[in-house]
N, C-alpha and C positions, 0 to 999 in steps of 0.2 A: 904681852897683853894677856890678862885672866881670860880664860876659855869662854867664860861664858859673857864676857863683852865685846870676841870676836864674834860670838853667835849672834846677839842683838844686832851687831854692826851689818854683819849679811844678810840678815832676814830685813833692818830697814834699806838697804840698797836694792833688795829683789823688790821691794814693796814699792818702791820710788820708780823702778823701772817698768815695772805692772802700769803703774797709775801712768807716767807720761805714755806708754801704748797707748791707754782707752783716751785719754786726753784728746790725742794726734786722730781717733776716728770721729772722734763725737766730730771736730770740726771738719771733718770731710764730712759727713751726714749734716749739720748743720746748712750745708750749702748745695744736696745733692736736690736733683731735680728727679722725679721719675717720672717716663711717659707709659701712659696706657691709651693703646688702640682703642680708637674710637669710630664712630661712622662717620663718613665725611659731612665738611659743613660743621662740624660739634666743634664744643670747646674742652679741650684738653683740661683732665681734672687735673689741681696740685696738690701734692701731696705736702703737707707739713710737718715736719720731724722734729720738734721741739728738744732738745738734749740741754739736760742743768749742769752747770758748767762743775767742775774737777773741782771739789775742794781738796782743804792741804790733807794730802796723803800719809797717815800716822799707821801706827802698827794697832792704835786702838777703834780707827774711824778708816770704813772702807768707802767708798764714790759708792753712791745711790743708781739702782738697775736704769735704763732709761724708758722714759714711755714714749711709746708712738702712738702715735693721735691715727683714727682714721682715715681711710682714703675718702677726699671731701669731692662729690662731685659738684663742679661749677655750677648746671642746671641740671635741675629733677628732671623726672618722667621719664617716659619711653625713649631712648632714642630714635627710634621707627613711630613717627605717627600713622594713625590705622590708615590713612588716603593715600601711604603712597609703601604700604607691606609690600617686598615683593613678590611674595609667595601669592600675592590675590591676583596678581598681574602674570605668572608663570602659565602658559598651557600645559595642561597634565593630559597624555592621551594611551590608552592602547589597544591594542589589535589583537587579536587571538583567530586562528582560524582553525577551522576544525572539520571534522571529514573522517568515513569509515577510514581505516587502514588499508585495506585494499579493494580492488577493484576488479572489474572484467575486462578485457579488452574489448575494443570497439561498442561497449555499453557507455553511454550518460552513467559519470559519478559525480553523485553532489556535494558541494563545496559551502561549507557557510564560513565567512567572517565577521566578531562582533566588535563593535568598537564601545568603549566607553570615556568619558569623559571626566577624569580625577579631578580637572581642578577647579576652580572657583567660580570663575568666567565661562559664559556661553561662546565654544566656539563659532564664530560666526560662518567660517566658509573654511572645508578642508577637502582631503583626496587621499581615496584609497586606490591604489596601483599592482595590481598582481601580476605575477611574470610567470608565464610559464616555460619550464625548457625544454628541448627539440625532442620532440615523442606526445606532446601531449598539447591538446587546440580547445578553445572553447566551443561548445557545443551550437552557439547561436552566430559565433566568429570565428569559423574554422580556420582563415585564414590568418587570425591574427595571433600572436602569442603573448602580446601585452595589451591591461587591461584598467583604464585610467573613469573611475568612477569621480563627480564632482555631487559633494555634500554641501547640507548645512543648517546651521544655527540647533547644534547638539547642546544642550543645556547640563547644568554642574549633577554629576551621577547617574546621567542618563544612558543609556546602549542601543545602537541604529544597527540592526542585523542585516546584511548582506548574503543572497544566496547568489550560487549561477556550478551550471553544468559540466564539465570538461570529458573528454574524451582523448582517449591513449589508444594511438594507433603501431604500436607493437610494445613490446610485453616487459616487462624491466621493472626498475626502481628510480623514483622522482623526486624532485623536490621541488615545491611551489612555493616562491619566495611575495612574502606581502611586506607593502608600507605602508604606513600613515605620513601622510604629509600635510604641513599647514604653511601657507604663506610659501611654500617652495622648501621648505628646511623638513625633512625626513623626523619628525616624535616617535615613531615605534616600527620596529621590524617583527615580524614574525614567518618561523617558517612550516611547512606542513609536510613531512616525507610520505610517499603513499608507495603502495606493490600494483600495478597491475598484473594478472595472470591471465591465461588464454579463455577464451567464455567458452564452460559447459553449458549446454542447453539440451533437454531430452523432450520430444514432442509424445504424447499420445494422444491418439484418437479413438474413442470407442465409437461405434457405428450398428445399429438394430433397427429394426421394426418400429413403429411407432406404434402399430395397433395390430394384433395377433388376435385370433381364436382361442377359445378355451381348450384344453389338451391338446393343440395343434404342436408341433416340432419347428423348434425358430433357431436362426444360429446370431451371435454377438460377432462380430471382428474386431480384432484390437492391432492397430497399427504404434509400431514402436519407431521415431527416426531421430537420429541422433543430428540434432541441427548445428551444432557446437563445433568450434576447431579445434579441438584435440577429441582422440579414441578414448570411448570410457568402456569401461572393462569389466566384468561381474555385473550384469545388468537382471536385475529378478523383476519381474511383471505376477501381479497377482489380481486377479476376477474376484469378486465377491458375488457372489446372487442374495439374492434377501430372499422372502417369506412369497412363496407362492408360485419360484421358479427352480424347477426342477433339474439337474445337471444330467448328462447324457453322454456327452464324449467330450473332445477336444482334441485341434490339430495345429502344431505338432501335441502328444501326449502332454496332459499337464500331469501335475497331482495335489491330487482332489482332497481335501481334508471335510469330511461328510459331516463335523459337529460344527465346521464355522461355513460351510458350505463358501468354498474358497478353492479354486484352481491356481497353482503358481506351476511357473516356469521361469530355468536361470537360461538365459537365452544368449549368454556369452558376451562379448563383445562386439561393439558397436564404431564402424571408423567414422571420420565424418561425412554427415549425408546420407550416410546407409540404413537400413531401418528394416524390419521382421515383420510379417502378420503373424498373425493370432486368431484361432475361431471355437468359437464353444457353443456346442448344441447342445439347448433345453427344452424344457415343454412348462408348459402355463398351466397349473393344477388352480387356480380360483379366479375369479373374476375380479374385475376392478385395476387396481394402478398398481404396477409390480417397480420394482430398481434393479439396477446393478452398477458394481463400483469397478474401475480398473485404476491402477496404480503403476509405476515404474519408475526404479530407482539404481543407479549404481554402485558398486560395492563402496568405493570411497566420498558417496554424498554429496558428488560434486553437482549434481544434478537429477531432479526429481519431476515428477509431474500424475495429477491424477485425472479423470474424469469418471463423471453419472451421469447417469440416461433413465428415461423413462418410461414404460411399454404400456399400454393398454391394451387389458384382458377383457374380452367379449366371450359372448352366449356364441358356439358354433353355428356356424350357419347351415341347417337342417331343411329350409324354408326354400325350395326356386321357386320366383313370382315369372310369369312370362304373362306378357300382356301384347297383342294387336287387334288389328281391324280386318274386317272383312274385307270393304270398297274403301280403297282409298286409289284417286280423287272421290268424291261423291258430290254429285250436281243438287241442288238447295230443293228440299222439298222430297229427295230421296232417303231412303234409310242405310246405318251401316249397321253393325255387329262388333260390338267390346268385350273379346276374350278375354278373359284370366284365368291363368291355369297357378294354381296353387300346391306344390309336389313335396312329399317329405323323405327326402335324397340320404338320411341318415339311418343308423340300425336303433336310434330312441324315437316313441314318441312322442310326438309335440302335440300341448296341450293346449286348449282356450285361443283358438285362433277367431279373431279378429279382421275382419274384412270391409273395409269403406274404398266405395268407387265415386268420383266424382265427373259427371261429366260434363263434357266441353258448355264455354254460355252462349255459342251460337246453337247447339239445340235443344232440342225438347226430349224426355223421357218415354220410352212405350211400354218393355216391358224388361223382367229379368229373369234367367231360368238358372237353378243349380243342378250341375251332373255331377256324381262321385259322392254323396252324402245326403243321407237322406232328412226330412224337413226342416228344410231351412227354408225361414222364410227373408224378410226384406221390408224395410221401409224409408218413405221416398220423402224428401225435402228439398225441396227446389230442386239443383243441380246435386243433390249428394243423395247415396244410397247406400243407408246404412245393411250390412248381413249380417243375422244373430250368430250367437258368438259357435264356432265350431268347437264342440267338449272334447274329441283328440282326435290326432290324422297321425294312423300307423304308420311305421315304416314302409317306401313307397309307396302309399298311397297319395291318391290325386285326386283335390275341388276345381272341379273346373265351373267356371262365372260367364254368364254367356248375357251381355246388356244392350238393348235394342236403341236406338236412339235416330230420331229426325233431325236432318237436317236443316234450321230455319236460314241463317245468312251466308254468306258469302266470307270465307276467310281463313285463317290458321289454327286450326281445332288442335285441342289438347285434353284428350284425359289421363288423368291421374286415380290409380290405383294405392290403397298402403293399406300392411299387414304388419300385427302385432300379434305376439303370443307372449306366455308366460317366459319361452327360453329367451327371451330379445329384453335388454334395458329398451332400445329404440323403435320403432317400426321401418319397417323399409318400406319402400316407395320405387313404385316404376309410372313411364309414362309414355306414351304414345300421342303422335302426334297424324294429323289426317288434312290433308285439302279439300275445301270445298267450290264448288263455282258455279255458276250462270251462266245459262244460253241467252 
């Protein structure tokens, strides 16, 4: 046979065998079924594969590609209609709790938990459950170590905060496990590791005068105690004076920095319970409301503490008032005698003094004599006797006020004396009291 009508011959037998292949699938696809997952309840879409059947297979005409029709679903729409989504029916919940890192021993540490609400639906009723492990008790339930809170009706994206106390009675690392539970089935865990460490605590006290003389010599105490369970160590204490108080020494030695007017001392260490005084002697150079600050702190920070006080600066007291009576008891209808002796105890004089005697309302007025200063007179208003003003009483020098008075009733006499000068904000006052009676 000529070569080239063995060539036709095999190229139509390859061709014939092509075509009965695709023949023999079309009709397996012709009759194939495909499933596709559906949600339950649904109807299974079919697929329809339409294939044109094999024409006669030439070396000039090849079989036509096949077309597949689309996947036809049986019924439109959603498969999920929107009443019965299940995501709108899921509860979505979580917990977070939160809290410093670490703690003090035997101190209240606070604890907060928030809850929020992911999903769609209002949960109606749930329970938040914390647990604590052996070392560490609720503050208002020391006895108990689990803690079953009962909620409700948290709405979609809302957050119900939870706070409460715990305390750790020795010293370690912890962990406090939280749930969310609804219906009994656990929605979120969370957990919160914390440190307790032993509690530093440093106490001071500063302790003065309340009210001082002007250029008088006053001391401060400052008590340092270390209330804490554990030793702190490198303890510095430092004084401040403000504007108007003067520095003078200090026991044990401090030192004295004179532009910030500030005494420090490092007073070592501190075990616990144990505690240092402090004293600093100053003097009051001006009048009115003076400060001072004390502070103390350990070298590593663990614990700090300060206090302020506040003195009142007064005019020296230059002034002795001494007032009595001559007759006491005194029978009604007899007379007594109301000293006042008025002395200037200081090495300044005192200027513009001021002298008002009032006396008792069960008697009457007779007369008044001044010794120690010359014209001064007096004038009388009912019960009170004003004396013109004294222009200066040197050093030791003495007015003495000598007031006569009758006795009309029967009962508990009292007069009152008060002295004002220029060195005094106030006047002082003295008083004497006298009995009177009937036969």
């Amino acid at each position: 046979m000529p070569k080239d009508k063995k060539f036709f011959l095999f190229l139509f037998l390859f061709l014939l065998s092509v075509g009965c292949h695709r023949y023999e699938c079309c009709k397996v696809l012709r009759g194939a079924q495909i499933d596709f997952p559906v949600a339950p309840k649904e109807k299974v879409a079919q697929i329809e594969m339409p294939v044109k059947p094999v024409e006669n297979i030439t070396s000039e005409k090849m079989p036509q590609e096949t077309e597949i029709s689309k996947p036809r679903m049986i019924e439109e729409g959603n498969p999920f209609p929107s009443e019965i989504k299940p995501e709108e029916k899921k509860i979505s919940m979580q917990l977070t709790l939160q809290s410093e890192p670490k703690g003090r021993l035997g101190s209240p540490h606070l604890v907060k938990a928030s809850i929020v609400n992911q999903g769609k639906k209002i949960v109606e009723t749930y329970q938040l459950k914390i647990t604590l492990p052996d070392g560490l008790n609720f503050e208002d339930q020391p006895e108990k170590s689990i803690k079953v809170s009962d909620f409700s009706n948290l709405k979609p994206d809302e957050t119900h905060t939870e706070e409460w106390k715990i305390v750790a009675n020795r010293e370690g690392k912890y962990t406090v496990k939280g749930e969310l539970l609804h219906t009994g089935e656990v929605k979120h865990t969370n957990n919160l590791d914390l440190v307790f460490e032993p509690n530093a605590e440093l106490s001071l006290i500063l302790d003065g005068p309340l009210q001082v003389n002007l250029e008088s010599q006053f001391e401060y105490n400052i008590t340092v105690i270390n209330k804490g369970q554990i030793a702190l160590t490198g303890i510095l204490v430092q004084h401040t004076l403000e504007t108007g108080l003067i520095y003078i020494t200090s026991t044990p030695e401090g030192s004295y920095q004179s532009d910030k007017s500030r005494i420090s001392w490092k007073i070592g260490d501190l075990l616990p319970r144990e505690q240092k005084v402090l004293k600093v002697k100053v003097t009051a150079s001006k009048r009115g409301e003076v400060s001072c600050e004390a502070r103390a702190k350990d070298e590593k920070n663990l614990a700090r503490n300060s206090m302020k006080i506040k003195t009142e600066v007064v005019a020296a007291i230059a002034l002795q008032i001494q007032l009595f009576d001559t007759n006491d008891p005194v029978e009604v209808g007899e007379k007594t005698i109301y000293v006042v002796e008025v002395s200037n105890q200081k090495n300044k004089e005192v200027s513009n003094i001021q002298i008002v005697n009032t006396i008792p309302a069960e008697t009457s007025f007779v007369t008044a004599q001044v010794e120690g200063s010359n014209a001064v007179n007096y004038t009388v208003a009912g019960q009170r006797i004003q004396f013109d003003t004294i222009k200066m009483l040197a050093p030791k020098e003495k007015v003495t006020l000598k007031i006569t008075v009758k006795v009309e009733q029967v009962g508990d006499l009292l007069n009152t004396v008060e002295v004002r000068s220029d060195e005094f904000e106030k006047p002082i006052s003295k008083q004497e009291a006298t009995k009177s009676f009937k036969k």
